[in-house]
GUDO-21397 format. One record per residue (C-alpha): residue number from 1; residue in three letters; chain; y, x, z. Coordinates in steps of 0.02 Angstrom, whole numbers, plus 50000, padded with zeros to 5 digits. Layout:
BEGIN
@k:NUM&r:ALA&c:A&north:Y&east:X&up:Z
...
% end
This chain:
BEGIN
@k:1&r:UNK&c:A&north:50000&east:50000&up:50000
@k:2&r:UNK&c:A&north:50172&east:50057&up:49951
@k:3&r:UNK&c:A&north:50299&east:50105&up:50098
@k:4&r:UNK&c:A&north:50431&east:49952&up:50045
@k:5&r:UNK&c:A&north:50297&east:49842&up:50021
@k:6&r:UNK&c:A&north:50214&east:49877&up:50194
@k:7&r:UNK&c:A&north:50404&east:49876&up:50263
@k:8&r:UNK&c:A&north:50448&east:49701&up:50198
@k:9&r:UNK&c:A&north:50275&east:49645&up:50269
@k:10&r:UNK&c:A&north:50311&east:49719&up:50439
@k:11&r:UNK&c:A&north:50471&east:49637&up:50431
@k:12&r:UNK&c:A&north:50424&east:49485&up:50374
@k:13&r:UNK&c:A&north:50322&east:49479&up:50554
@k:14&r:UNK&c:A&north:50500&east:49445&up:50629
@k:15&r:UNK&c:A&north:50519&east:49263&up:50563
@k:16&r:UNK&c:A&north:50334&east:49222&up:50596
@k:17&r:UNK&c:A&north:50356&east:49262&up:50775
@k:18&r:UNK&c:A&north:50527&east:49173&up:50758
@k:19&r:UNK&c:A&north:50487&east:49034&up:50707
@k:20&r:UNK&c:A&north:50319&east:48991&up:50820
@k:21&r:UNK&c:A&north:50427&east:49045&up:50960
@k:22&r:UNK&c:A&north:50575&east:48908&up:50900
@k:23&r:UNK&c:A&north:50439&east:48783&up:50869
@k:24&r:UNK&c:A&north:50368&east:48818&up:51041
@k:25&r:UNK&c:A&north:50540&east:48766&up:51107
@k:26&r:UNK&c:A&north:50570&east:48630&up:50999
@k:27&r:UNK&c:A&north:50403&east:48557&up:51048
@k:28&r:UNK&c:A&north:50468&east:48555&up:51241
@k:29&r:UNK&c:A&north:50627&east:48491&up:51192
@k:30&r:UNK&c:A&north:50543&east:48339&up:51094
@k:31&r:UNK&c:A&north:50427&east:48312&up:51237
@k:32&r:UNK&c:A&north:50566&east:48318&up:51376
@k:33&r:UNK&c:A&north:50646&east:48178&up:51266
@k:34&r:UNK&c:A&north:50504&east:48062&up:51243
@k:35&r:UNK&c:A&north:50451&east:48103&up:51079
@k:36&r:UNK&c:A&north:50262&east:48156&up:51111
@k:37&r:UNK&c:A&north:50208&east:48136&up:50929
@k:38&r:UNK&c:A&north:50344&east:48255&up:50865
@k:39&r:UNK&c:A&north:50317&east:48380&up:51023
@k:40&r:UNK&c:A&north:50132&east:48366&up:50958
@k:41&r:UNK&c:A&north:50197&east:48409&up:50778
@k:42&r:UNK&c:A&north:50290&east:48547&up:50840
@k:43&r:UNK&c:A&north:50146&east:48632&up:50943
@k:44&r:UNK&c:A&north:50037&east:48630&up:50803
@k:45&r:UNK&c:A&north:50155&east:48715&up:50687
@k:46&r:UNK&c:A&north:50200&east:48838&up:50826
@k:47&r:UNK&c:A&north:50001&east:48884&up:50835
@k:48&r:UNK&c:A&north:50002&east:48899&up:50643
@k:49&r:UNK&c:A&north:50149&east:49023&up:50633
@k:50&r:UNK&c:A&north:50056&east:49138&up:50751
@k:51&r:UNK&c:A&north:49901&east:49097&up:50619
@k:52&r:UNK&c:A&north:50022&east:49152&up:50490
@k:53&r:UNK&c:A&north:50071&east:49305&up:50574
@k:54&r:UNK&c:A&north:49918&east:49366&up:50627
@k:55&r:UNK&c:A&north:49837&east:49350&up:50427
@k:56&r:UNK&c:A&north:49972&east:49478&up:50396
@k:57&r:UNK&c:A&north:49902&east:49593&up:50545
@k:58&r:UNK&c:A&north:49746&east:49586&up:50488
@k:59&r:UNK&c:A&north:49779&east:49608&up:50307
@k:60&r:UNK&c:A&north:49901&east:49791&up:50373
@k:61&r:UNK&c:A&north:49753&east:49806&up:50476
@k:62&r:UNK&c:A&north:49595&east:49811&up:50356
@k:63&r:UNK&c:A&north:49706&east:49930&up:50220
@k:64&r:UNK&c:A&north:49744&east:50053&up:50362
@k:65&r:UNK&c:A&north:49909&east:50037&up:50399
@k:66&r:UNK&c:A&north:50035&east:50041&up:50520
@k:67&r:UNK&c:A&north:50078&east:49875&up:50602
@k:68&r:UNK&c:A&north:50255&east:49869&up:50705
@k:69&r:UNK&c:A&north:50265&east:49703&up:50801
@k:70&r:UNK&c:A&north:50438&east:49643&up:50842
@k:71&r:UNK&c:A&north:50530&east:49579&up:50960
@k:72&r:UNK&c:A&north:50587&east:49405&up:50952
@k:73&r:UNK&c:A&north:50762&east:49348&up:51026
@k:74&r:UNK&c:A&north:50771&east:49197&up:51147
@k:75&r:UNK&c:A&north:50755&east:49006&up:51066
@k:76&r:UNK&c:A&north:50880&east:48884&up:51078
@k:77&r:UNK&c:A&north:50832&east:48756&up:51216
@k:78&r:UNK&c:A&north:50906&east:48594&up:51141
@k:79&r:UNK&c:A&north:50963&east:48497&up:51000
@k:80&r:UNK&c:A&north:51071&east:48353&up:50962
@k:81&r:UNK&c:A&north:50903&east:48235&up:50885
@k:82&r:UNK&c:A&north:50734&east:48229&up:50819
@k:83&r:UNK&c:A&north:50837&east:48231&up:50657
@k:84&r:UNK&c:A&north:50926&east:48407&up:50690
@k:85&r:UNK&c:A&north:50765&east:48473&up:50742
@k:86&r:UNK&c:A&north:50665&east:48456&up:50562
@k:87&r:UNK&c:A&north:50816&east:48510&up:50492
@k:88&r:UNK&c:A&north:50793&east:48660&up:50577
@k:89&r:UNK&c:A&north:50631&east:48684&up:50519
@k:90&r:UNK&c:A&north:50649&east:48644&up:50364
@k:91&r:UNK&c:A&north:50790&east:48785&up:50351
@k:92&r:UNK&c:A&north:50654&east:48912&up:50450
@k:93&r:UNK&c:A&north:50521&east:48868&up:50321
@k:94&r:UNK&c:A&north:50634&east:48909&up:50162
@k:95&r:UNK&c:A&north:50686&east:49074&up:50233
@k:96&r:UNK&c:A&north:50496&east:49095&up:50254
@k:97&r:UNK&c:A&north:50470&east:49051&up:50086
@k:98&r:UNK&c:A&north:50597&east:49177&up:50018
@k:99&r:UNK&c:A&north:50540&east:49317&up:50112
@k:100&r:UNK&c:A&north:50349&east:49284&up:50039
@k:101&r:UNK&c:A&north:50429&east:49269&up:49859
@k:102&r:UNK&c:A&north:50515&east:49433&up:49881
@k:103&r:UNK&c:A&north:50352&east:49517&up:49941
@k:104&r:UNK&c:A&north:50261&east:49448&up:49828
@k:105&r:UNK&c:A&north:50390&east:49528&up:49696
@k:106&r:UNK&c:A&north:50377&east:49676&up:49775
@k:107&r:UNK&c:A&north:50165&east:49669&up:49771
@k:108&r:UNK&c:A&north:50166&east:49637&up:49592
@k:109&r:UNK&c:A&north:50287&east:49766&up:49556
@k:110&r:UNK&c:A&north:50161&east:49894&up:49642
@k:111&r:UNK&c:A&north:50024&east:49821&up:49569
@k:112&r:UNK&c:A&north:49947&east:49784&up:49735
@k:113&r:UNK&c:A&north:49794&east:49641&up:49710
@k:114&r:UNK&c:A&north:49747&east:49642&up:49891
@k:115&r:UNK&c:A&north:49914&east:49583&up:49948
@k:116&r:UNK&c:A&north:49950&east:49473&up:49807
@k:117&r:UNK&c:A&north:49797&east:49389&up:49843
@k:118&r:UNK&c:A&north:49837&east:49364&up:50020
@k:119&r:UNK&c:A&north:50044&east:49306&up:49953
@k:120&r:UNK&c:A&north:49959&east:49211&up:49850
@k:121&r:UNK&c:A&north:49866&east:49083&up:49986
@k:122&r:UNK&c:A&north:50072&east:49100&up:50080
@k:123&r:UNK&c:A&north:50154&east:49030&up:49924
@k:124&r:UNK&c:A&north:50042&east:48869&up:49929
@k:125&r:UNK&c:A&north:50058&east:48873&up:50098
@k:126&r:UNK&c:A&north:50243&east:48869&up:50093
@k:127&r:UNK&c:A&north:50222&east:48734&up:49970
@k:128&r:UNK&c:A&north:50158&east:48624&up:50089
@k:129&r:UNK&c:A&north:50256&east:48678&up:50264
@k:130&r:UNK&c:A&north:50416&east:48640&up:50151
@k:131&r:UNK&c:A&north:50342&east:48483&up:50071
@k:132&r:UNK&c:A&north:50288&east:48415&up:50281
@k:133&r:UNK&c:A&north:50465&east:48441&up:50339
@k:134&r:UNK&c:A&north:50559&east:48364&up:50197
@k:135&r:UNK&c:A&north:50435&east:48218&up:50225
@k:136&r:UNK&c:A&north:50468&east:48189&up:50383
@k:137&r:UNK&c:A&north:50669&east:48217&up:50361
@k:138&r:UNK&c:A&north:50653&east:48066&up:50226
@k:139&r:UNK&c:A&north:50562&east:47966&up:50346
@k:140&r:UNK&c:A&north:50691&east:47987&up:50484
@k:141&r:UNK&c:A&north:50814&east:47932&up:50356
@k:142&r:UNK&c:A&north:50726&east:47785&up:50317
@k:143&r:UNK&c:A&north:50645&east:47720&up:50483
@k:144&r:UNK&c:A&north:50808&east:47755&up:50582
@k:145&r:UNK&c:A&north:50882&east:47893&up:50686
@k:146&r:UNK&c:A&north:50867&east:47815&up:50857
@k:147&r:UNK&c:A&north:50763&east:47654&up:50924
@k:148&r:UNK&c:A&north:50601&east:47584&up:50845
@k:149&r:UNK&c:A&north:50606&east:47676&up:50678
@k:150&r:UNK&c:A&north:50603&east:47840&up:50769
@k:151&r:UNK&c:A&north:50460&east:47800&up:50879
@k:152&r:UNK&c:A&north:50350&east:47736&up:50745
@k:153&r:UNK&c:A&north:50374&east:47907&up:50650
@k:154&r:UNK&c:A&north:50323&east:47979&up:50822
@k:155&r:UNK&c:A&north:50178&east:47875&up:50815
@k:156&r:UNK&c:A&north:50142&east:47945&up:50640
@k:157&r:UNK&c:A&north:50136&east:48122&up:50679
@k:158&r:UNK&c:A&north:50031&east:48097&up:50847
@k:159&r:UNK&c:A&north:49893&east:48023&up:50752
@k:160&r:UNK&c:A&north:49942&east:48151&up:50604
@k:161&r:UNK&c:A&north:49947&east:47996&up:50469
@k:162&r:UNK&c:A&north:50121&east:48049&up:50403
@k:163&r:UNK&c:A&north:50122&east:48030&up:50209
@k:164&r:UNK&c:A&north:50151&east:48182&up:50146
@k:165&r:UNK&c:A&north:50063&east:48296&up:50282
@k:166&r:UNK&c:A&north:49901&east:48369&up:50271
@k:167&r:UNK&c:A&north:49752&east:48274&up:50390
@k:168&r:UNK&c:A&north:49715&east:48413&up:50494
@k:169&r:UNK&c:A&north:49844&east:48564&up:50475
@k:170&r:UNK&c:A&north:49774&east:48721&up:50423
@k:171&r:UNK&c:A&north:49728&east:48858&up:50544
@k:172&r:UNK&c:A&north:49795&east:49006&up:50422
@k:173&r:UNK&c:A&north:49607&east:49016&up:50392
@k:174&r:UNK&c:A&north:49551&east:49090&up:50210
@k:175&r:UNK&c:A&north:49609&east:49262&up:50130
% end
């Protein structure tokens, strides 16, 4: 593996870690305010970032290479509604995206097949994470902001039925 290519892939470790850590907060938030289905939501994409981060490990890992895990700054602790919260994610999941494009990029460029295979599973990955959080943003919009709307979208992602989202969220299992 190429120095810049194992560089962007350390770094990219950064908003993994971020972003379970973030999800992990937003999942207490939602829970503190009576949103269990959402605080479930959050948990489970929390678990999967760690998922996500750990593939990469493993991938540095198997080729021999250096891994340098980062630090990760504090989380915010609240947020003005369930609304402001996906939007949040949603925002965390394209910057995801973008960094996976750009090492992906960088993979090709180097002609590296072992990490394009693993970019490869995090592009359709980020397919989907972007997909679920627009999904549910939409259905906020529609079902209400507040009151009975919101609570049947809570529902929704307790029992994991939300349209849009995948039945039982993947583990980061595969390459």
């Amino acid at each position: 593996m190429n120095a810049k290519l194992l560089k962007g892939m350390n770094e990219h470790l950064r908003l993994e870690f971020k972003a379970s850590h973030e999800y992990r907060a937003m999942s207490v938030w939602l829970a503190a305010n009576d949103l269990p289905g959402f605080a479930s939501w959050m948990k489970r994409q929390a678990d999967d970032e760690l998922l996500h981060a750990q593939k990469f490990i493993d991938h540095m890992l198997e080729r021999d290479q250096k891994v340098a895990l980062p630090g990760v700054a504090q989380p915010p602790s609240a947020w003005d509604s369930a609304e402001a919260v996906c939007k949040h994610v949603l925002e965390n999941e394209q910057a995801v995206t973008a960094s996976i494009n750009n090492l992906y990029a960088m993979a090709e460029a180097a002609k590296d097949r072992p990490a394009i295979v693993l970019l490869q599973w995090f592009v359709n990955e980020q397919m989907e994470e972007e997909a679920a959080a627009r999904a549910i943003l939409g259905r906020i919009r529609l079902g209400g902001k507040t009151g009975v709307g919101l609570l049947m979208i809570d529902q929704e992602l307790a029992t994991n039925s939300m349209p849009g989202m995948p039945a039982e969220p993947d583990a980061g299992g595969g390459a």
